[in-house]
N, C-alpha and C positions, 0 to 999 in steps of 0.2 A: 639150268645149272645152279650153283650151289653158292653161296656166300661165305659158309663155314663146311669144314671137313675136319667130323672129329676122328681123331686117331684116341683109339684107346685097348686095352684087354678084355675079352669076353668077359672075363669076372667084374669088371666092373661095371657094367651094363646099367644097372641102377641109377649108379650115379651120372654116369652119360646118358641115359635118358632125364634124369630129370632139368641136367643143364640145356637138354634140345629145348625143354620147357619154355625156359628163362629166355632161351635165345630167338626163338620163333615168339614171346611177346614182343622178343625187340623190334619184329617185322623183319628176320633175316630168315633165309632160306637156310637149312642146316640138309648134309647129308652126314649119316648116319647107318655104316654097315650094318644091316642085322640078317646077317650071312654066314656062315661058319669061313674062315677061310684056307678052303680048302679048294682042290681042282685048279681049273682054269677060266672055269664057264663067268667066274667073277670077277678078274682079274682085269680085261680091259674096260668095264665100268669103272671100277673102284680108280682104274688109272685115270680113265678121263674126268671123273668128277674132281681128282687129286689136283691135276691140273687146271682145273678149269675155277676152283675155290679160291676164294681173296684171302683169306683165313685159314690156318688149321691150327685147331686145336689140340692138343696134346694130353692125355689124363695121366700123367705119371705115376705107377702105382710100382709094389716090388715083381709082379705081374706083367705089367706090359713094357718094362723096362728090360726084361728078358726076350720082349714077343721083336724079332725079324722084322715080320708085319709095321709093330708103330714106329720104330725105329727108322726104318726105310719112309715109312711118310714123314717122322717127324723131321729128318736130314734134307727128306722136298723142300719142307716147307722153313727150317733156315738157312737152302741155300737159297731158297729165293724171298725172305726177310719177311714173311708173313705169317712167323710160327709164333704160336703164345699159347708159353706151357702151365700146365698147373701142376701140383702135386696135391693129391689125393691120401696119399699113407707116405709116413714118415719113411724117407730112403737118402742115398747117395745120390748126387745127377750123375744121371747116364754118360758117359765118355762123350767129350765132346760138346756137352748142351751146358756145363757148370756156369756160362760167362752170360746167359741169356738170362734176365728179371723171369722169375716166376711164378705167379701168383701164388698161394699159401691155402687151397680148400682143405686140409686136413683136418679131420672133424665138423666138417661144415654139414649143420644140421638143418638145412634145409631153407635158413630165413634167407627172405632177400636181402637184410641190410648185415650179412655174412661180412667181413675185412675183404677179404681173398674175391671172394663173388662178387663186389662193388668194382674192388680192382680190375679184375677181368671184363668185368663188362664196360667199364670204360676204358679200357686201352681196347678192345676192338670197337667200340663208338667212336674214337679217333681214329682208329684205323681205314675203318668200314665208310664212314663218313667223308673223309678226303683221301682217300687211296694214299694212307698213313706209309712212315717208312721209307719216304724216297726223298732223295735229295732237293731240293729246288732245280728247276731245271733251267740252266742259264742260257742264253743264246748264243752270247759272246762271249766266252768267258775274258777277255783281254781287257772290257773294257767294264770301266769303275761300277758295280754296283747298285749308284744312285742314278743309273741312266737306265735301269730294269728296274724298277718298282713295279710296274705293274704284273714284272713274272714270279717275285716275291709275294703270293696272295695271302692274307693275312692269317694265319692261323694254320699256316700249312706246317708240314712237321718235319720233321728229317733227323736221318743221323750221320757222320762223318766217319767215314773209314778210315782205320788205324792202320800204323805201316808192322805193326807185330802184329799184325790180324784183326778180325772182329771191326767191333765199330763202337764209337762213343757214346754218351747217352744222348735221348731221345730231347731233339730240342723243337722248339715254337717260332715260329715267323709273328715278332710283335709288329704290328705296324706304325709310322709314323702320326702324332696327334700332340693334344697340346691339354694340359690341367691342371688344377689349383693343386698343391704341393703342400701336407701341414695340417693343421689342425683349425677348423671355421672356430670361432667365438663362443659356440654355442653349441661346441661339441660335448657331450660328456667326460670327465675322466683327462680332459684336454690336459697337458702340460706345457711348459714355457720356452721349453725345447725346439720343441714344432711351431714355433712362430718365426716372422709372421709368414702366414699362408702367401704363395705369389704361386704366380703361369711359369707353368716349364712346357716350353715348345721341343717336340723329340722330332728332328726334322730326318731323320734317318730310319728306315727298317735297320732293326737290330733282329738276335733269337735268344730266347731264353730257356734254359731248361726246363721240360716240363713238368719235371719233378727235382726237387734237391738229389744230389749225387747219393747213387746207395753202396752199399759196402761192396756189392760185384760191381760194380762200376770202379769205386777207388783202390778193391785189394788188386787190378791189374796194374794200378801207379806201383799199390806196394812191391809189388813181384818182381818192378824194375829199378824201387828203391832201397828195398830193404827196411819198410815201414810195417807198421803193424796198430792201426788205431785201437783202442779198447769195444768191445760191442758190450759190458757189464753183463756177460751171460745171457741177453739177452735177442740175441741169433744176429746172424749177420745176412747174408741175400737182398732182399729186397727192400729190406729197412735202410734208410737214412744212417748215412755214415754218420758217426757223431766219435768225442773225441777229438775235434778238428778245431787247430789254432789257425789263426787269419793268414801266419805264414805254411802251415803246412795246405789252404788251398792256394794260397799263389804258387806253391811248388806245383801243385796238382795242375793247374792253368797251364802254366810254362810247359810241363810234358806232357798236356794232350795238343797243345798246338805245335808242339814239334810233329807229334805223331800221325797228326792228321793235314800238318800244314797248313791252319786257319786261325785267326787271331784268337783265341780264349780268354777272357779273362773274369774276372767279378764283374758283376754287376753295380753302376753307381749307384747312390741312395734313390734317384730322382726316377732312372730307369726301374727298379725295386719298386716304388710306389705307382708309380703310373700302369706297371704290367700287374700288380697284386689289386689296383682298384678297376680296373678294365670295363673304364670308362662310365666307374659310380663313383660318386662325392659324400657314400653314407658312411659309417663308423667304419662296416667291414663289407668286402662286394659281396658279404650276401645278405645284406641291409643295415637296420638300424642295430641289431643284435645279431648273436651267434650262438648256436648249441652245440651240444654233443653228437646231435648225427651230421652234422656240417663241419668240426674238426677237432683234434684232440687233444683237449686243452685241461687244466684242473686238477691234476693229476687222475683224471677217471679211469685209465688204465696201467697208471706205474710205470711207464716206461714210452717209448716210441712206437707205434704201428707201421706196417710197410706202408711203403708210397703209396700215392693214388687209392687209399683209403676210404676218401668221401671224393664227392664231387668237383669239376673242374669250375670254377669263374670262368668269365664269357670269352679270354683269353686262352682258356684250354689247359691252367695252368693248374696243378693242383699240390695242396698243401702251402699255399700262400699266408695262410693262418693257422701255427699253430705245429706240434710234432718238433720241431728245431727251429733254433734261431737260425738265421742266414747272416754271415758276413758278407758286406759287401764293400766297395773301393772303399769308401770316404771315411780320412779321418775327422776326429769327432771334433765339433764345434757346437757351441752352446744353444746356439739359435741359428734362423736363417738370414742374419741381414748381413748383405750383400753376397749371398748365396749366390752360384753359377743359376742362370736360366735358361739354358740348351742341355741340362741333362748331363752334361759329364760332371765326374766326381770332382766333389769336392775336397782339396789335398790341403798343401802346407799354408796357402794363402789366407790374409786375416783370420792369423792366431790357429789355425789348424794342432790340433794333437796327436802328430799322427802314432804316436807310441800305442794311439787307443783308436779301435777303429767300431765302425757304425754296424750294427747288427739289429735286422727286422724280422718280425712277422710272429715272435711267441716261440713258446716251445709246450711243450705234452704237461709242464709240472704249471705255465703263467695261468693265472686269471684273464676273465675274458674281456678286461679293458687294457690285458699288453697283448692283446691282439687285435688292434685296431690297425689299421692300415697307415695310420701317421707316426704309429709311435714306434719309437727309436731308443736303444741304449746301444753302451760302449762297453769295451771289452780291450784289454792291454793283446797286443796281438800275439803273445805267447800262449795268451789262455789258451785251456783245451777242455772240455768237458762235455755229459753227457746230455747235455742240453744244446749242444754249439755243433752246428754243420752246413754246407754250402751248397748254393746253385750257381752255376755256369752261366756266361752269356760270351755270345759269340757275335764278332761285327760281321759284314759284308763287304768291307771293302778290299779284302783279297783272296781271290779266285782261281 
């Protein structure tokens, strides 16, 4: 049996062949109708492979959006949370599929370092890889959290089902560890901000979002608020919400843990850094420097790219450098001395501002030393702009 089952239109054939390509380098098993579908004689193959597939892929086109056929596979595969669509030619989503992240192949000429094609093939690399998409599976659920650690395995993924339907975004099991915090002496580009460097012990699994919030993710807050962030013309789906002041994500926080009944909130600064360096002490976790095929920084492309873009850190986590600033808890203090060293945020205590709050990781327009993994600036929590938007974290200690 089969790893992937692509769902696609006879007309597009091409293009579904060249992605079995792509896919079968990965060392997956692809099935691939090349059948006419017609009669019956096919019908219960094509069923048991549908079944029997960890994956299915979807090729959205104006074609098979019409086809019964993908339709009927594509509703398999998210009722049972293992559908990852793409779009192929510019259309409408199909009734029903609008709330699902969907990769962006349109015009995708065939490179592998494609936006769209990078995307997809790492959300089915965490899919594929740890039978992605499913909750943590707890034993007991009555009891506290920190007495399952070991059923929280690190890097597992999940999402939280919403009580209006659907489910939250895609989050990370970080696990508990301990790291210098800041900027070493002898960093480049250091500032006096990120002093001085000390140990933060994170004695807790937490989860973190695996990508910053995208606009199908936050325009279902809007639908129950009556919000409407700005996307600058510059599409909304799978791109990173941006336009987001520090109170419009805590509103965000507050109505998805209503909706899912799990604690949501920002991330503190200390959590922020220890899941973005995932367990390196270099400038950025993907060493002493960073380029333009590793994140999107410099203005190289005018604007934001959708999530998962480039590749995950060892954490699983992607876009930790670069595309959007991230807000998180902590308001802003000059320096770290007598910082919290367990990891929780740092609020009103010695001299706190909190009118200004801490925001990490760069955005699409910073230079590639305000994407270092230590460096921090502030932002009044009104702001809102096209460079400002958020990731989720979620605790474990109510079940």
């Amino acid at each position: 049996m089969s790893d992937i089952f692509i769902a696609y239109s006879r007309s597009d054939t091409a293009v579904a062949n060249r992605l079995v390509q792509h896919f079968r380098q990965e060392g997956w098993k692809v099935f691939i109708d090349q059948q006419t579908h017609v009669g019956r004689r096919w019908h219960k193959e094509i069923e048991r492979e549908l079944h029997a597939a960890k994956a299915v892929v979807v090729l959205w086109s104006v074609t098979s959006r019409d086809s019964d056929f993908v339709l009927e596979e594509a509703e398999y595969g998210k009722r049972k949370d293992i559908l990852f669509p793409a779009f192929i030619e510019r259309m409408e989503f199909p009734y029903g599929f609008g709330r699902i992240q969907t990769a962006d192949l349109i015009g995708w000429d065939h490179r592998t370092e494609h936006a769209g094609l990078i995307q997809l093939l790492e959300s089915l690399r965490v899919h594929l890889n740890d039978s992605a998409a499913k909750p943590p599976i707890i034993a007991e659920p009555e009891k506290p959290i920190s007495n399952a650690h070991h059923i929280l395995k690190p890097g597992r993924v999940f999402r939280d089902k919403l009580k209006s339907g659907g489910e939250g975004p895609l989050m990370a099991v970080i696990p508990p560890g301990r790291f210098l915090m800041g900027s070493p002496l002898n960093e480049l580009d250091r500032s006096d901000d990120g002093v001085p460097q000390h140990e933060i012990i994170i004695a807790q699994p937490f989860a973190l979002g695996v990508a910053v919030v995208t606009f199908v993710e936050y325009d279902r807050f809007c639908e129950a608020t009556g919000r409407r962030p700005r996307d600058y013309d510059w599409g909304r789906g799978n791109r990173p919400v941006i336009d987001i002041s520090w109170r419009d994500a805590q509103a965000y926080c507050a109505w998805i843990s209503e909706q899912s009944n799990q604690p949501y909130r920002l991330p503190s600064e200390a959590e922020w850094e220890y899941a973005c360096r995932a367990e390196t002490q270099t400038p950025f976790h993907t060493g002493e420097t960073i380029n333009s095929q590793q994140a999107n920084f410099n203005r190289k492309h005018g604007r934001t790219l959708p999530v998962r873009s480039f590749a995950s850190n060892a954490f699983g986590l992607y876009d930790m450098h670069g595309n959007v600033w991230e807000w998180v808890q902590d308001c802003w203090h000059d320096n770290y001395h007598n910082a919290p060293d367990d990891g929780s945020a740092w609020l009103e205590k010695d001299g706190g501002e909190c009118n200004l709050r801490v925001v990490r990781g760069g955005s699409w327009l910073s230079k590639a030393q305000n994407l270092r993994s230590a460096l921090r600036l502030r932002f009044n929590t009104a702001e809102a702009n096209y460079y400002l938007g958020f990731r989720i974290a979620r605790d474990f200690s109510v079940l």
